[in-house]
C-alpha positions in Angstrom: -3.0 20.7 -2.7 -3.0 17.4 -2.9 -3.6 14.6 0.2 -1.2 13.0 2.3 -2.7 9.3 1.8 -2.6 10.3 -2.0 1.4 11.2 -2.0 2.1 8.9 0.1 1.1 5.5 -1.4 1.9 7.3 -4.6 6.0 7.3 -3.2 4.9 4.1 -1.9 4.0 2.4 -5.2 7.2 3.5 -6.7 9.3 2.0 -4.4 7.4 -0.9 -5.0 8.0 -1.2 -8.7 11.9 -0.8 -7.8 11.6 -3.9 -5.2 9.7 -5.6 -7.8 12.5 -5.2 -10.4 15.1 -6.0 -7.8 13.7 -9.2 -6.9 13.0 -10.3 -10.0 16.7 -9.1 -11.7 19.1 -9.9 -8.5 17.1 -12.5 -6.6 15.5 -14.1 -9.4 12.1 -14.2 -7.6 8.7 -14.5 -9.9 6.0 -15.7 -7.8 6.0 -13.2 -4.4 7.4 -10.2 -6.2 4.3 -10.3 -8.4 2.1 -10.5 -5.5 3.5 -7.6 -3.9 4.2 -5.5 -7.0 -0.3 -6.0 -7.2 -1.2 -5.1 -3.9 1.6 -2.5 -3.2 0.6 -0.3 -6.4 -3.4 -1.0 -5.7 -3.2 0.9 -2.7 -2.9 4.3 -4.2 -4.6 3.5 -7.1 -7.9 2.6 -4.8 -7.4 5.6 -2.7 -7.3 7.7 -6.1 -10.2 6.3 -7.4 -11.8 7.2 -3.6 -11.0 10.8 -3.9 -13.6 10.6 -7.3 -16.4 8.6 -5.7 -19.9 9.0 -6.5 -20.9 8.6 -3.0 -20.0 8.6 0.3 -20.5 4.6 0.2 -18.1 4.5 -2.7 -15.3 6.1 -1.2 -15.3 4.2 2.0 -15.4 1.3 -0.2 -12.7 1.9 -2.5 -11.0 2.7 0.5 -11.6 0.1 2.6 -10.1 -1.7 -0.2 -7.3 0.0 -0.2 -6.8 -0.9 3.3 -7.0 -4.5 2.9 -4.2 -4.1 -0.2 -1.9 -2.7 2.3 -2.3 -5.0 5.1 -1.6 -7.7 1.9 1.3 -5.8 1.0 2.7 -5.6 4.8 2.4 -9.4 4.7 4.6 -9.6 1.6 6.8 -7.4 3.1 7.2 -9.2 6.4 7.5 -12.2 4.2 10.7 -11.6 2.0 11.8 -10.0 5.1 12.0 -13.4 7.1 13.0 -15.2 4.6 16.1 -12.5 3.6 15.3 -11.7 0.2 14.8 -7.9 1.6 17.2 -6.7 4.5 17.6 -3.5 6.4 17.5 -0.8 6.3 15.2 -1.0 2.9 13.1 -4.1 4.7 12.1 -2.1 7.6 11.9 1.2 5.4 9.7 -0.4 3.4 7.4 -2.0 6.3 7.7 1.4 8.1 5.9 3.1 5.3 3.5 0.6 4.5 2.3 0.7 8.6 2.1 4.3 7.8 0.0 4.4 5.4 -2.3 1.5 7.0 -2.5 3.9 9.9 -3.7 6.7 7.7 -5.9 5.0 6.1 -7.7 3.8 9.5 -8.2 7.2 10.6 -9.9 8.5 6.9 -11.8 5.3 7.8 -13.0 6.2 11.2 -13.8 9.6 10.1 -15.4 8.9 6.6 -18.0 6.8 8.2 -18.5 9.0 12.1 -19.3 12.1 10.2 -22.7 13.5 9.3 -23.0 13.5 5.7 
């Protein structure tokens, strides 16, 4: 079975390549929507390469990684949310799943590095 944090930024990631390719086809945005379209699709990719680490270390790491990509891609969304390039309900959809996964990622935080190897 595969994890939660896993599917999730997986799901995530894809609905990051469609907001990419709608900002840069309809809103004819460049510069933000390739910010976003590299921290929104890092987050799953560093939490995959987590669930191969070598060590203990290396998995908090790559996933302590992938937290800071998501709280960079929750500015990006908050972002082109303010300034109305996103709207509801997709902007808070969006922000909502990002939070989400920021959350989830917290908690295999806490636990990865409170439990007895």
């Amino acid at each position: 079975m595969a994890s939660p944090i896993l599917d999730k930024s997986l799901l995530f990631a894809a609905r990051i390549v469609k907001l990419y390719q709608y900002l840069v086809k309809q809103k004819h945005e460049t510069i933000i929507s390739k910010q976003i379209i590299r921290s929104g699709t890092s987050i799953g990719a560093n939490a995959n390469e987590a669930s191969f680490g070598s060590s203990r270390a290396d998995f908090i790491s790559k996933m302590q990684i992938a937290l800071k990509e998501t709280a960079e891609t929750e500015y990006w969304l908050r972002l082109l949310i303010l300034s109305g390039y996103i709207e509801d309900p997709d902007g808070s959809s969006l922000l909502d799943d990002c939070l989400e996964i920021k959350k989830m990622l917290v908690s295999t935080l806490k636990t990865s590095k409170t439990d007895k190897p």
